[in-house]
C-alpha positions in Angstrom: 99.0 107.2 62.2 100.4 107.6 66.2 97.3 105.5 67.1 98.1 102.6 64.4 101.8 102.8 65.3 100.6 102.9 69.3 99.0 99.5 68.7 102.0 97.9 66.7 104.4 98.5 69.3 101.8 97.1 72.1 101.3 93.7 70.0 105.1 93.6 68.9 105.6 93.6 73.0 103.0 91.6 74.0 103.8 88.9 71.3 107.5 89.1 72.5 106.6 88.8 76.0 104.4 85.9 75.5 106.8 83.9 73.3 109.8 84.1 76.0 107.0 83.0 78.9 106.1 79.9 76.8 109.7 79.8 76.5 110.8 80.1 80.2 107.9 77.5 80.8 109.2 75.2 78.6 112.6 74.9 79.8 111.2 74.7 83.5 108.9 72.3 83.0 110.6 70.2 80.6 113.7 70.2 82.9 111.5 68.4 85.2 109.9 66.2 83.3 113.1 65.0 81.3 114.5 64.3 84.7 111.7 62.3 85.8 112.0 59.9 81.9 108.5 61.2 81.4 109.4 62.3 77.5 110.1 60.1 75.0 114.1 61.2 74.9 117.5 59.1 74.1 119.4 59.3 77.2 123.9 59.0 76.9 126.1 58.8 79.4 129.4 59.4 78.8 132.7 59.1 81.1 134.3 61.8 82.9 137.4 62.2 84.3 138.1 63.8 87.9 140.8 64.5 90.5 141.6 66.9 93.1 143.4 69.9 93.2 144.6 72.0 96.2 145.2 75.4 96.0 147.5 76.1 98.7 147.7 79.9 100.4 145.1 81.7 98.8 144.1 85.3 98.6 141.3 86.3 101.4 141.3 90.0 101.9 138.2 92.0 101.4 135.7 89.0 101.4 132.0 89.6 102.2 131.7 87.6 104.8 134.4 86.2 106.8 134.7 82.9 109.2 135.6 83.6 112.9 136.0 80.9 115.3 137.1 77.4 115.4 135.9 74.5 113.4 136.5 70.8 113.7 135.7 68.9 110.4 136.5 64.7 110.6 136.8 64.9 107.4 138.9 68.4 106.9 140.6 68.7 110.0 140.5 71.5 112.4 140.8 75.3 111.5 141.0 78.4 113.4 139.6 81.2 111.9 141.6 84.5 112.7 140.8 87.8 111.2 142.0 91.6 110.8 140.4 94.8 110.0 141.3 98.6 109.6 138.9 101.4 111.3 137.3 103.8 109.4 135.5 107.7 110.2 132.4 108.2 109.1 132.6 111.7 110.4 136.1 113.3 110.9 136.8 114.7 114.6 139.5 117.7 114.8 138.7 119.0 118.1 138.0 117.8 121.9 137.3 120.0 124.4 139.0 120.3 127.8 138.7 117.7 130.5 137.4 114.7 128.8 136.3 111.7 130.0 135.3 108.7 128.3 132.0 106.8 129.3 131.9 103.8 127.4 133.7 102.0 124.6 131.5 99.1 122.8 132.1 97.2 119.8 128.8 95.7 118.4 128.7 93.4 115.3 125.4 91.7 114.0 124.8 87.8 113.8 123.2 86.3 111.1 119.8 84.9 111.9 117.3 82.8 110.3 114.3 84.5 110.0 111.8 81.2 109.5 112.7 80.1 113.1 112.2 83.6 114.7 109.8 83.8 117.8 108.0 87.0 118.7 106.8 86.3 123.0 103.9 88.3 124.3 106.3 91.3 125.9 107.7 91.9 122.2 111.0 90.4 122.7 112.2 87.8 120.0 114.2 84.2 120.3 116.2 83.9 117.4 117.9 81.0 115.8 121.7 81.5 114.4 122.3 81.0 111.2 125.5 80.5 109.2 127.1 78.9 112.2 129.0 75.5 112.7 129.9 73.6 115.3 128.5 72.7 118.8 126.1 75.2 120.3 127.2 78.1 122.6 131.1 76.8 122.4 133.5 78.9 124.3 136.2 80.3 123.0 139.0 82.6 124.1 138.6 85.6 122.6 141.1 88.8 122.1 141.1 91.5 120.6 144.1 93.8 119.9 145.1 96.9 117.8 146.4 95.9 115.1 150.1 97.2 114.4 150.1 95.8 110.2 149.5 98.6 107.7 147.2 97.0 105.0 147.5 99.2 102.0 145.4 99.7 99.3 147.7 98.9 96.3 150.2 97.2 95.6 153.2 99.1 95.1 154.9 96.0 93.0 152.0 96.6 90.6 152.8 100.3 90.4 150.4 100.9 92.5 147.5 100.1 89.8 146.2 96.7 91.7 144.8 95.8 95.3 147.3 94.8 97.3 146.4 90.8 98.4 146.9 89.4 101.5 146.3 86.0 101.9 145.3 83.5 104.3 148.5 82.1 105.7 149.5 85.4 107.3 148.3 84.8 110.9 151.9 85.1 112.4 152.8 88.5 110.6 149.6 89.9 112.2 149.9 87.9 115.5 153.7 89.0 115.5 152.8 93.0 114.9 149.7 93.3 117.2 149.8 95.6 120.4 150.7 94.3 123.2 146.7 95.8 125.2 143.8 93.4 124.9 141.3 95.9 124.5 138.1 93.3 125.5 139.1 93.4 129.0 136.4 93.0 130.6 135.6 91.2 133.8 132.9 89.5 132.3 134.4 86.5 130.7 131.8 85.8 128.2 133.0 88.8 126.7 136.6 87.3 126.4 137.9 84.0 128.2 135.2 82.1 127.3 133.0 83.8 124.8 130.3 82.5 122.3 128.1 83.1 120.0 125.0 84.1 122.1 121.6 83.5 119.8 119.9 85.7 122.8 118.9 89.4 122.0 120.1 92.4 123.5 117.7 93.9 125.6 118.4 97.5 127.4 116.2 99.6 129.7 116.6 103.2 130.4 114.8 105.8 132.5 113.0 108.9 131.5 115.2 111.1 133.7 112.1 113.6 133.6 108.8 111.4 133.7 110.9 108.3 135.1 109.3 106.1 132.6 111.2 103.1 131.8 111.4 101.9 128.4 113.2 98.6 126.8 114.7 98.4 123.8 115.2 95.2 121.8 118.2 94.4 119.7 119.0 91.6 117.5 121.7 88.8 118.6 125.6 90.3 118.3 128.8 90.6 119.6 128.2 93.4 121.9 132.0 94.1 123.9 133.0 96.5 126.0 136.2 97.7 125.2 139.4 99.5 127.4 137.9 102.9 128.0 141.3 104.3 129.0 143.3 102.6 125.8 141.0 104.4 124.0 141.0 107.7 125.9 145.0 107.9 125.4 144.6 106.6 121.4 141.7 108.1 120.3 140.4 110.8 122.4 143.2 112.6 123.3 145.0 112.1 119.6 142.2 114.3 118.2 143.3 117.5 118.4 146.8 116.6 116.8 144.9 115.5 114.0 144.7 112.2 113.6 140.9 112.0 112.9 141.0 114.7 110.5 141.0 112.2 107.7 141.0 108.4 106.8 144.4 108.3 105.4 146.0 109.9 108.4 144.0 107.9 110.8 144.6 104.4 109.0 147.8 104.9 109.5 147.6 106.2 112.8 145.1 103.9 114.1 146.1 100.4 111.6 143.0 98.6 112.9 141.9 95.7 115.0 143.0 92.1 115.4 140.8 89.4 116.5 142.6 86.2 117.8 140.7 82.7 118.9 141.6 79.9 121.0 140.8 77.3 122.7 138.7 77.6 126.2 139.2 75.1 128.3 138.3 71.3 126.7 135.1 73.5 124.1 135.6 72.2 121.0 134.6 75.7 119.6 132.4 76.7 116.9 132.7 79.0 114.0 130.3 82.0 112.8 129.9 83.7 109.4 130.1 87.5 109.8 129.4 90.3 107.9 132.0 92.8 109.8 131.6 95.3 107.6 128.2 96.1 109.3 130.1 96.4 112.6 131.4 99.6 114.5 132.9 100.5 117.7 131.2 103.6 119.3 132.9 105.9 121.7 131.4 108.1 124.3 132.6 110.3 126.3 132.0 113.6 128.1 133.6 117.2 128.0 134.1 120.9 129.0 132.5 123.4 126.3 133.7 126.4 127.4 131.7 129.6 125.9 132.1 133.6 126.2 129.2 135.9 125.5 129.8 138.9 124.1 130.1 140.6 127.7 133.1 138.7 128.7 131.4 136.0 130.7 132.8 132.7 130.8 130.8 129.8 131.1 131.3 125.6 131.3 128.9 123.9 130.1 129.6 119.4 130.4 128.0 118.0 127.3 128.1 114.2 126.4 130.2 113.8 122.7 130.4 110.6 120.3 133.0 109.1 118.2 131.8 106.3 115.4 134.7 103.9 114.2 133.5 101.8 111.3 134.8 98.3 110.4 134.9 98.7 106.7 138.2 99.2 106.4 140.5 96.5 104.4 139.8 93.3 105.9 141.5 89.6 105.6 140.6 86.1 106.6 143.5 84.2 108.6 143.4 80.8 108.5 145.5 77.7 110.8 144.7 74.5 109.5 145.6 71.5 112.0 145.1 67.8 110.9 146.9 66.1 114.0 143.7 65.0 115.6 141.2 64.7 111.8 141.5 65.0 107.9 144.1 62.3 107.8 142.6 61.1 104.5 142.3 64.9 103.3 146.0 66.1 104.8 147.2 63.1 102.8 145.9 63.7 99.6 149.0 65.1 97.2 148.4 69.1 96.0 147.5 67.4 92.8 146.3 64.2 92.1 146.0 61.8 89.6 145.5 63.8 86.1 145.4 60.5 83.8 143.2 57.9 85.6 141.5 60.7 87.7 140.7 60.2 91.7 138.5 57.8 92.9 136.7 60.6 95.1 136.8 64.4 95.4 137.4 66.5 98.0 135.8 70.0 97.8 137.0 72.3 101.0 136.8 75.7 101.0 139.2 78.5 102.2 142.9 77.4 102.4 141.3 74.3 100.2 140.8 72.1 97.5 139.1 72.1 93.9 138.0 68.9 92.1 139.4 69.6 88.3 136.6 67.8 85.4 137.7 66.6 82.0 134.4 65.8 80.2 134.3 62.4 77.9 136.7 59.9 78.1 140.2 61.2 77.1 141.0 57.9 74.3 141.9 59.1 70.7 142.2 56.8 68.7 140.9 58.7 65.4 139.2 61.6 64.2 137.5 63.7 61.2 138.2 65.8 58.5 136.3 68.6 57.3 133.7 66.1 55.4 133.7 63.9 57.7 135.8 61.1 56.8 137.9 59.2 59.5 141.6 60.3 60.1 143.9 59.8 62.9 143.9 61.0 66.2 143.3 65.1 66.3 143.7 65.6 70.0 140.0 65.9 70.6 138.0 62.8 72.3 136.5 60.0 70.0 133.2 60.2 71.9 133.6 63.9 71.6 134.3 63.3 67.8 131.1 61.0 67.3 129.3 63.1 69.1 130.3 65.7 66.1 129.6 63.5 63.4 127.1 60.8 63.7 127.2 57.8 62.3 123.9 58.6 60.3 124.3 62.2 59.3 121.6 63.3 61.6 123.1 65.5 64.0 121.4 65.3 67.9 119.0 68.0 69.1 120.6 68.1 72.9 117.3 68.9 75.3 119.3 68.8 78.8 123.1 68.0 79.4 123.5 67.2 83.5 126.5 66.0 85.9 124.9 64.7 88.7 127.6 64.0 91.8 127.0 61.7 94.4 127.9 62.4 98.0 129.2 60.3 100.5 126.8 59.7 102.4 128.9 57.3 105.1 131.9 59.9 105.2 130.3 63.1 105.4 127.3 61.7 108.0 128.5 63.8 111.0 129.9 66.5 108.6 127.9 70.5 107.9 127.3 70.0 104.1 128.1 72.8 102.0 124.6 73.9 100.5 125.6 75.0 97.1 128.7 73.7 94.5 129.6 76.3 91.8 131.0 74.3 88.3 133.4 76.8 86.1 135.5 77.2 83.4 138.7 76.2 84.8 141.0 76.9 82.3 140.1 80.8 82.2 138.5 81.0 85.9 135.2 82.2 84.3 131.8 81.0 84.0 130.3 78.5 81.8 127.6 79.8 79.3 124.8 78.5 81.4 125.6 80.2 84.4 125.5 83.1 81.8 122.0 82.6 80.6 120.4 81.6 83.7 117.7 84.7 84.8 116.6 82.9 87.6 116.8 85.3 90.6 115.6 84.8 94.1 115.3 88.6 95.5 114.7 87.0 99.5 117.5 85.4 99.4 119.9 86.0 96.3 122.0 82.8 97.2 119.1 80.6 95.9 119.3 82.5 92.3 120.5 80.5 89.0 117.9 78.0 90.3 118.0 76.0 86.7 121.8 76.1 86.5 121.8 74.1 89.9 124.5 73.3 92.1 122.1 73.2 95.6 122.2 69.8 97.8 119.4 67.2 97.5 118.5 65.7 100.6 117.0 62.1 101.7 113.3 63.7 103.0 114.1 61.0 105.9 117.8 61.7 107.4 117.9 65.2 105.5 121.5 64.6 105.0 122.4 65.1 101.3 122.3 62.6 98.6 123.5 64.8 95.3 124.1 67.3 93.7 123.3 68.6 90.1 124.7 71.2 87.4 122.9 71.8 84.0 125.4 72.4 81.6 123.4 71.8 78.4 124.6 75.1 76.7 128.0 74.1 77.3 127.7 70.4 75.6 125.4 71.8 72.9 128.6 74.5 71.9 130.7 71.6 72.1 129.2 69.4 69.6 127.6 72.1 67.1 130.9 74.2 67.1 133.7 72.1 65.5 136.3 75.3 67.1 135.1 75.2 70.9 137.1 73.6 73.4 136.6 71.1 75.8 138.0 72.8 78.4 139.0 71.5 82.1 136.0 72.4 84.6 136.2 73.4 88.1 134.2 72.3 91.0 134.4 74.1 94.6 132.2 74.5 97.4 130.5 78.2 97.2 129.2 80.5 99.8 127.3 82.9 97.3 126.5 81.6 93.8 126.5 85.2 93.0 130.0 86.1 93.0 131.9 84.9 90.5 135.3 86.6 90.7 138.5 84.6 91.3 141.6 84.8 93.9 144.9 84.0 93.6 146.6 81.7 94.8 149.8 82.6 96.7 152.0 80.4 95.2 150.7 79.6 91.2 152.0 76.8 89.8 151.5 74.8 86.1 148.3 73.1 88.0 146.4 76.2 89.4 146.9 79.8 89.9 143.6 80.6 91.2 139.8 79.7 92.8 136.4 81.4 92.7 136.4 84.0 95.8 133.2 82.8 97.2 134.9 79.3 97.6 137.7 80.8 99.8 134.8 82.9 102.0 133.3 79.1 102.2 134.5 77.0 105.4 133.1 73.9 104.5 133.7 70.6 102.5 132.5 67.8 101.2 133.4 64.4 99.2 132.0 63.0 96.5 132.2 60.1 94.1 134.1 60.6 90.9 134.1 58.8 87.7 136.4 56.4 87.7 135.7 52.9 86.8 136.8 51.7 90.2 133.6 53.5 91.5 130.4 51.7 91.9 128.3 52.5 88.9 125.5 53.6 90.5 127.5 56.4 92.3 129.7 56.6 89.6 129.6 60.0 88.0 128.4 60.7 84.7 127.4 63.3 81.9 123.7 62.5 81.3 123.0 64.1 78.0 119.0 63.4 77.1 118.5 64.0 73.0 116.3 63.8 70.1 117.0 63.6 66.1 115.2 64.2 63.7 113.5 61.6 61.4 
């Protein structure tokens, strides 16, 4: 009996794992192929309606990544990427002993770096190449640093305290305003301040056996490696730890509210602009003192030993933002907040941060007449006609949708000297959630999670010549299937944004909501990019126009 049962439950699996693999294969494959008109497959097109919709002030605190530097966009003007942190312990301190002296202050933060370009040399140092970064290379920037004198609470005490307390991406002045007055990166090497940049070089270091005097080198990859006021840190830190104010995070939080970095301008440098992960940065204190020890027969002794304090960035965090469009982004500054919601925009404007969301209405918006329950013509029912045919066929034989697909066209002549945005993220606009086929999509990419939901879509297609993008496509069959089989589903207003990781879907308000929009996909506001595409207005040239492909079959 165990054995007979053993065997059951092995072919129940093996028959269930078999059937979802021809499965999986089939909707690959057949993806492909339907795209390429290689089945035998009706193919509709049907209208959709677009315009543009900017969201204003938006919430930006606790991002995973944040933008830091400057950014000049022809096509989105020019923004300046400010941003705040507070310090945490990872170990508390409650005592210093006497006479100390501090040694060295440095604040490192990692780059990112693109892995496929990495060079190893014949000595065992590396050449990397940035990644996430835009703008011209090794642009100087001024760069300071400040302790920050805002207290970023946790909650917010409107809410009763039960909700994070949001901050939002206009608030540069407050925390300009309540900075010290210090600039703790003063050193008199300027690339560390007056004109720093994002150096792709690694760190190397060489120390001395002080034994053997064997030297030894130690690589590190590229980061923001500063060397911070060792006295401003002496007075602050050190010499506030035995009054307690590293005994805990709360106390010190409030003691210590955190840094401030501030850009500018150096000189005529145009500046560039970096994605960081400052969360994996830390500020590291050392520093020398007096132990003073008694043995048991009353002798005294000194003994100097070296001591280390750890200050973590992972604090709460938020992503400043100062848009200026007095030199570019005429065209984008004089868009209106929202645009035309009856004929739709003849092109779409995606930017994220302090941006802009292209709003979809699918099938054209006419009724004229609808269908009652046995499907007999009535008047209008506030639900599309093509919608409505689509619902009840002319022939009583209701459509088998194979792949549903809104493919948007970029252009190519506007964004040419632009960064394109690699990934667009379609939602469910009306409740800020996503669509079903987001949902179902187990595609996973575990070197590089940004690249999962691979059949749900959304990554740039590129000319193989120029490798500037052409398109972009979203699968959203699930969605149109639900919308013709199920009589009660809604077609609902979509969303379209620029995303930084396809994988966060959360949303963020918006600081003032209105009747048009109250809030936009997080990973859209940790985006700095933009791009413009063609809509589907008539006034569009058709073969840019966009469109909802659906390809079908019926049954005989």
């Amino acid at each position: 009996m165990y054995n007979n049962s053993f065997f059951k439950k092995i072919l129940i699996v093996a028959t269930v794992v078999f059937l979802y693999s021809c499965d999986k294969d089939y909707n690959e494959v057949g993806g492909d192929l339907i795209g390429g008109n290689n089945f035998d497959l009706n193919k509709a097109s049907y209208g959709v309606l677009g315009y543009n919709q900017k969201t204003g002030p938006i919430q930006s605190n606790n991002l995973e990544v944040n933008p830091l530097g400057i950014y000049s966009n022809s096509n989105f003007g020019e923004t300046t990427a400010n941003f705040n942190t507070q310090l945490t312990l990872p170990v508390f301190t409650t005592v210093v002993s006497s006479n100390p002296y501090v040694e060295s202050v440095v604040l490192t933060l990692p780059y990112y770096t693109d892995p496929s370009q990495t060079k190893v040399n014949a000595d065992g140092s590396r050449a990397y190449v940035l990644d996430s970064i835009y703008g011209v290379e090794k642009a100087k920037m001024k760069l300071s640093i400040y302790e920050s004198g805002y207290f970023m609470r946790d909650s917010d005490p409107d809410s009763g305290f039960q909700q994070q307390q949001k901050y939002f991406t206009d608030q540069n002045t407050e925390f300009n305003n309540l900075k010290k007055a210090t600039l703790l990166n003063d050193s008199s090497d300027k690339s560390q301040n007056e004109e720093f940049f994002f150096n792709p070089e690694e760190h190397v270091v060489v120390t001395t056996d002080s034994i053997t005097n064997v030297k030894s080198t130690a690589y590190t990859p590229p980061g923001m490696k500063l060397n911070l006021s060792r006295d401003y840190f002496k007075t602050r830190i050190i010499d506030a730890v035995n009054s307690g104010k590293l005994a805990s995070n709360d106390v010190f939080k409030n003691y210590f509210r955190g840094l401030y970095f501030k850009m500018e301008k150096s000189g005529s440098s145009a500046g560039n602009l970096a994605m960081l992960n400052f969360r994996a940065g830390k500020i590291t204190i050392k520093y020398n003192e007096d132990l003073v020890s008694t043995t048991a027969a009353g002798i005294t002794t000194t003994t100097r030993v070296k001591k280390t304090i750890e200050l973590n960035l992972t604090g709460n965090t938020v992503s400043l933002l100062n848009n200026d469009f007095t030199t570019s982004g005429a065209a984008y500054a004089a868009l209106p907040s929202t645009g035309n919601r009856t004929d739709g925009d003849d092109k779409l404007f995606l930017r994220g941060g302090e941006g802009s969301v292209a709003v979809l209405q699918l099938f054209d918006p006419k009724d004229l007449k609808g269908y009652d329950a046995n499907g007999v013509l009535t008047g209008p029912n506030g639900v599309s006609d093509e919608l409505d045919d689509l619902r009840n066929p002319a022939d009583g034989k209701k459509l088998l949708v194979n792949e549903a697909n809104l493919v948007f066209h970029i252009d190519a002549d506007e964004m040419s000297s632009s960064n394109e945005p690699q990934r667009i993220y379609l939602y469910d606009f009306k409740n800020s959630r996503p669509l079903v086929d987001y949902s179902l999509d187990p595609t996973s990419n575990s070197t590089n999670p940004k690249k999962s939901k691979a059949f749900f879509d959304g990554m740039i297609k590129k000319d193989a010549t120029s490798k500037r993008g052409v398109t972009y496509k979203i699968r959203i069959t699930n969605q149109i299937r639900n919308l013709i089989n199920n009589k009660d589903s809604t077609n609902v207003s979509l969303g379209l944004v620029v995303t930084e990781d396809i994988g966060i879907i959360a949303s963020y308000k918006v600081k003032t909501p209105n009747s048009f929009i109250s809030q936009a996909p997080k990973a859209s506001v940790m985006n700095p990019l933009g791009t413009i595409l063609y809509s589907g207005k008539s006034t569009v040239p058709v073969e840019k126009r966009l469109k909802l492909e659906i390809y079908y079959t019926k049954p005989n």
